[in-house]
C-alpha positions as CSV (number, residue, x, y, z in Angstrom):
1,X,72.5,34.3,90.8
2,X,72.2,36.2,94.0
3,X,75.0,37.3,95.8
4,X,74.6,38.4,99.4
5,X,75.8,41.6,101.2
6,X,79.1,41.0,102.7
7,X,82.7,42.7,103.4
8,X,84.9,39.9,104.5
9,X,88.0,40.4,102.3
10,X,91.5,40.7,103.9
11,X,94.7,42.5,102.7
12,X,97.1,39.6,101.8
13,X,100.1,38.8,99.9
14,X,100.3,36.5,96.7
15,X,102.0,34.4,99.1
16,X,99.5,33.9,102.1
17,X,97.2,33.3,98.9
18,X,99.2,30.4,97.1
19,X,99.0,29.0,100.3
20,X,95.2,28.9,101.2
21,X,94.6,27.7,97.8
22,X,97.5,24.7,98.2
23,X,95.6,24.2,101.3
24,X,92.4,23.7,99.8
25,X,92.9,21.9,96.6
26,X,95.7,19.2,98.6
27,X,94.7,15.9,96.6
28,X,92.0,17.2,95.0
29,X,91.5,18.5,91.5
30,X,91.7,22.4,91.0
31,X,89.5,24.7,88.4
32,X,90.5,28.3,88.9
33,X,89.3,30.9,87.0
34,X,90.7,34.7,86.4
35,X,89.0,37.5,84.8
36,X,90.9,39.2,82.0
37,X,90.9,43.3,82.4
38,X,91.9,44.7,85.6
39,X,92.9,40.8,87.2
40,X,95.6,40.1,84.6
41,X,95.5,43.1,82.5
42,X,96.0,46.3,83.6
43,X,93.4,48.8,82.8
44,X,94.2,51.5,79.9
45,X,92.5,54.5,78.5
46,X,91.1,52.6,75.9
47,X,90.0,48.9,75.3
48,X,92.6,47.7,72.6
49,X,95.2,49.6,74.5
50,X,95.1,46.8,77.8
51,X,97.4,44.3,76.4
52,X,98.1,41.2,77.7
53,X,101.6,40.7,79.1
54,X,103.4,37.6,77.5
55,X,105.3,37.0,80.7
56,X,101.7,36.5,82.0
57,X,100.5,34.7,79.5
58,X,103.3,32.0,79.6
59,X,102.7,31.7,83.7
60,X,99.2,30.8,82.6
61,X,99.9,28.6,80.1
62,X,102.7,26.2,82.3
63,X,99.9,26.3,85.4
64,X,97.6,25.0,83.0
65,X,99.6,22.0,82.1
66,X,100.3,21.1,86.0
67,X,98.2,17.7,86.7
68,X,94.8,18.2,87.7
69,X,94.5,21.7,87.5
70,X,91.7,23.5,84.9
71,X,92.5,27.1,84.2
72,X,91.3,29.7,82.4
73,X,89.5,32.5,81.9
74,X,85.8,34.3,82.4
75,X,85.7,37.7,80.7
76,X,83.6,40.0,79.5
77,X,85.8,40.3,76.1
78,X,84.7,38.5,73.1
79,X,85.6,35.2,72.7
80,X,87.2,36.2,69.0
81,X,90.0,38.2,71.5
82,X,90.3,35.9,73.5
83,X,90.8,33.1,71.0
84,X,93.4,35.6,69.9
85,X,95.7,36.4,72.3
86,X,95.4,33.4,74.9
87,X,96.4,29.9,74.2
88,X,93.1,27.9,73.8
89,X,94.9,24.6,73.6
90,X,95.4,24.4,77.1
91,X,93.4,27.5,79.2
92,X,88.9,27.2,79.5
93,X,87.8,30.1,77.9
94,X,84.7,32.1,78.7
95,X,83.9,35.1,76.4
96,X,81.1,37.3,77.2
97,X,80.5,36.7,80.9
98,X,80.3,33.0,79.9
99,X,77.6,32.8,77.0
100,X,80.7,31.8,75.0
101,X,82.7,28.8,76.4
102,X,85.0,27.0,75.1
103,X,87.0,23.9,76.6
104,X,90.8,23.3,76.1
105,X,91.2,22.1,72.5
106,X,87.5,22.7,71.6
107,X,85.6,24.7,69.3
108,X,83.4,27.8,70.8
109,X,79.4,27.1,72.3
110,X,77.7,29.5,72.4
111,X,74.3,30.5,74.9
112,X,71.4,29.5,72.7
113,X,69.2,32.2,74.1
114,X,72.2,34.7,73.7
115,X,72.1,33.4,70.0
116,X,68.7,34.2,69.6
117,X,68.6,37.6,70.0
118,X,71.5,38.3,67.9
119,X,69.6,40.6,65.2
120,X,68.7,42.5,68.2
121,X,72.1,43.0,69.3
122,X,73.2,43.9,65.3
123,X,70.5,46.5,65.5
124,X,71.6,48.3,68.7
125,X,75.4,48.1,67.4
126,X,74.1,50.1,64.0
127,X,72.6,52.6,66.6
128,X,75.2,53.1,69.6
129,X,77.5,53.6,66.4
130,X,77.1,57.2,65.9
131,X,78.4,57.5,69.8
132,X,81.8,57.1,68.4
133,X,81.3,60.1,66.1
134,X,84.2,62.9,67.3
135,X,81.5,65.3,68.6
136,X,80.4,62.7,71.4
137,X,83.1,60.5,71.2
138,X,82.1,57.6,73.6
139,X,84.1,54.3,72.9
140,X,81.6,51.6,71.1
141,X,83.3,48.1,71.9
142,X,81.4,45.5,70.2
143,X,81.7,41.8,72.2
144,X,79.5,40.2,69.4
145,X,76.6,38.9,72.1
146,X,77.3,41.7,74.2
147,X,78.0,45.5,73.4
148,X,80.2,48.1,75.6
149,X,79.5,51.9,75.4
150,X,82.7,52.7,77.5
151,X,81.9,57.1,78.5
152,X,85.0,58.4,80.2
153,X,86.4,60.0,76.8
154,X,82.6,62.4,76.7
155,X,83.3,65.3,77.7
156,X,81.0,66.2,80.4
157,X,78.8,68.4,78.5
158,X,77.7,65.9,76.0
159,X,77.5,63.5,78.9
160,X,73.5,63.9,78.8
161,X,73.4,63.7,75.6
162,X,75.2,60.3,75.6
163,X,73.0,59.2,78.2
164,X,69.4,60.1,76.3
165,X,70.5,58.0,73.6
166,X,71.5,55.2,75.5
167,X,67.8,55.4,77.3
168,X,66.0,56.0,73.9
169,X,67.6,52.8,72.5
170,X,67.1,50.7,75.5
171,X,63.7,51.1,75.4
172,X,63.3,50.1,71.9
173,X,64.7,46.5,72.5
174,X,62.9,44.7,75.3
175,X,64.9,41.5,74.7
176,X,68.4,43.1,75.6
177,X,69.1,44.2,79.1
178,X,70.9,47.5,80.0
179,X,73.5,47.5,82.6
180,X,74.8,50.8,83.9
181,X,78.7,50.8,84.8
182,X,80.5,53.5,86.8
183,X,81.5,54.9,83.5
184,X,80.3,52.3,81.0
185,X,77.1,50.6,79.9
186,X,76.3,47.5,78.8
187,X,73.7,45.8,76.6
188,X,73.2,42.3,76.7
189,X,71.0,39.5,76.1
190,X,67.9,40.2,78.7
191,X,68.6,36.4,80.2
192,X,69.4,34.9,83.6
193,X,73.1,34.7,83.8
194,X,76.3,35.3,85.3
195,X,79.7,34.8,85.7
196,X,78.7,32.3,88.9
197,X,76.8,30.3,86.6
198,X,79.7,30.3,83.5
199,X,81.8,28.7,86.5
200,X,79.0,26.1,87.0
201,X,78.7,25.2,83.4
202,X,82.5,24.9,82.6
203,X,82.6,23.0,85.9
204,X,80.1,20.6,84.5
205,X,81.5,20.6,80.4
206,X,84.5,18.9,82.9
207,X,83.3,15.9,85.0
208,X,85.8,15.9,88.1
209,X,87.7,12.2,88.1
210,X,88.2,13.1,91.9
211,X,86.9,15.8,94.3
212,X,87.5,18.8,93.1
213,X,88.7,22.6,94.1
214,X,87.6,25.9,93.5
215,X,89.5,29.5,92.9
216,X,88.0,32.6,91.1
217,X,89.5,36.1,90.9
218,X,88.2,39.1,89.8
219,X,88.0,43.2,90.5
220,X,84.5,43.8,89.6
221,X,80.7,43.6,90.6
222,X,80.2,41.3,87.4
223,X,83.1,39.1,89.3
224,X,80.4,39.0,92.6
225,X,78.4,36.2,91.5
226,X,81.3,34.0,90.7
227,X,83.1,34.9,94.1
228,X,79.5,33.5,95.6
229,X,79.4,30.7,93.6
230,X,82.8,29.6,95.2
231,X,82.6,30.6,98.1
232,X,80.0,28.4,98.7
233,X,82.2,25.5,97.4
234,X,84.5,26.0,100.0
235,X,87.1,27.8,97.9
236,X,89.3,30.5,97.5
237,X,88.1,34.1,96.0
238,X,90.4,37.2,95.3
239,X,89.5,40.8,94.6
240,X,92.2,42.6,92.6
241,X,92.0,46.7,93.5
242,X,92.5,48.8,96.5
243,X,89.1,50.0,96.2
244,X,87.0,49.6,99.8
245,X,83.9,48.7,97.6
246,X,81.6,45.8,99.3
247,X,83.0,42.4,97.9
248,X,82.8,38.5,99.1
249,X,85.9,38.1,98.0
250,X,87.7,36.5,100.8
251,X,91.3,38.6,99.9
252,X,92.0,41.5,98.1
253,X,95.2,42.6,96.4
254,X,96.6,45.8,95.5
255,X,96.7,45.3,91.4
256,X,97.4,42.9,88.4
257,X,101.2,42.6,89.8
258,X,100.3,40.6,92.8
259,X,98.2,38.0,91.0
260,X,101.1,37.6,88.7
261,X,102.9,36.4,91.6
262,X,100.5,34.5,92.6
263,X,100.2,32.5,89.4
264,X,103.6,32.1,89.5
265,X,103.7,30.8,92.9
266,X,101.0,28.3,92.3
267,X,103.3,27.0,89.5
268,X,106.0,26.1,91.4
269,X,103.9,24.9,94.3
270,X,102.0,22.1,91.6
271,X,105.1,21.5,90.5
272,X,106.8,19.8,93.9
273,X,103.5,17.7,94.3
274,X,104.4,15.5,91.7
């Protein structure tokens, strides 16, 4: 999914934000989607160190139940962690930019093409392992359909190093795609997809009994398709970070902090409707 060139975001409070989104989704159904690290969760220096705030968790969990809303989340965390820590009874789940899905209440389904190449994907894991070895020691972070080689620990003079390996091992499995990070790669299934097009399919798993809203929020490029995707809906799109980075986002916040406001705020606001 294509996303085009564009800059529009505005500075705006979890406020002005809970407000454009009331606006919007006014007698109509409302799917809103967050991404996990960096939207809800803080970033840390390692993976399994950006924990999920309970207090967060428990906002999520009593927007969730509000009449006609559909929440959850689109991450690129495995759907075994999120399973874990979120509560699956009531929040959409989307593990691995969305090859995973899962309903409220339902098992897992998983991409069939991302399924297919999954002795690929064991294979590169069994090499990008010696990454983690204390001499390089890069950060392997296996998503089960996708795996994350995370850099910023390497110290810069086994940086090339690093780097060579990665490129020797992408080339030797033409059925995964590489995707370089600031400091981070990724290999994945080598298929057409996005988080735009998770949002699609969870928003067709659910058929709408009435017209029905959109809301995505993210901090990332992976997060640019499904700002697009909504955008185009008529919705409402928020980019977490300070960073002056092109986005379509149509606001941007300062960090995690605001959108628990926000989430908060939306709460209350469902809650007077009825």
């Amino acid at each position: 999914m294509k996303t085009e060139n564009c800059t529009n975001k505005k500075a705006a409070s979890s406020a002005e934000i809970a407000y454009a989104i009331e606006r919007i989704s006014a007698g109509k159904e409302l799917l809103i989607g967050f991404d996990r690290d960096g939207t809800i969760v803080p970033y840390a220096d390692r993976p399994e160190n950006a924990l999920l705030d309970p207090h967060v968790h428990e906002s999520l969990r009593e927007l969730s139940i509000k009449p006609g809303v559909l929440a959850g989340i689109v991450s690129a965390r495995s759907m075994a962690l999120l399973r874990g820590e979120f509560d699956y009874q009531r929040l959409f789940l989307a593990g691995n930019y969305g090859l995973e899905t899962a309903l409220p209440k339902q098992e897992p389904v998983v991409n069939d093409l991302a399924a297919a190449v999954g002795q690929s994907m064991k294979e590169v894991r069994d090499k990008l392992a010696s990454l983690a070895r204390p001499e390089i020691n890069a950060i392997v972070e296996d998503h089960g359909y996708s795996v994350c080689v995370h850099w910023h620990t390497v110290a810069v003079e086994a940086r090339e190093i690093l780097h060579h390996h990665i490129e020797r091992i992408s080339n030797q499995f033409k059925d995964l795609l590489l995707r370089a990070q600031p400091t981070s790669y990724e290999f994945l299934p080598k298929i057409d997809w996005d988080k735009g097009r998770a949002l699609a399919q969870l928003d067709q798993m659910v058929p709408a009994e009435s017209e029905r809203a959109y809301v995505f929020i993210g901090d990332s490029p992976p997060d640019e398709p499904a700002f697009d995707w909504v955008n185009k809906r008529g919705g409402v799109t928020v980019k977490v970070g300070s960073g002056s980075s092109n986005t379509c986002s149509q606001f941007q916040v300062a960090d995690t902090t605001e959108i628990a406001k926000l989430i908060i705020a939306l709460t209350e606001a469902k809650s007077l409707q009825r």
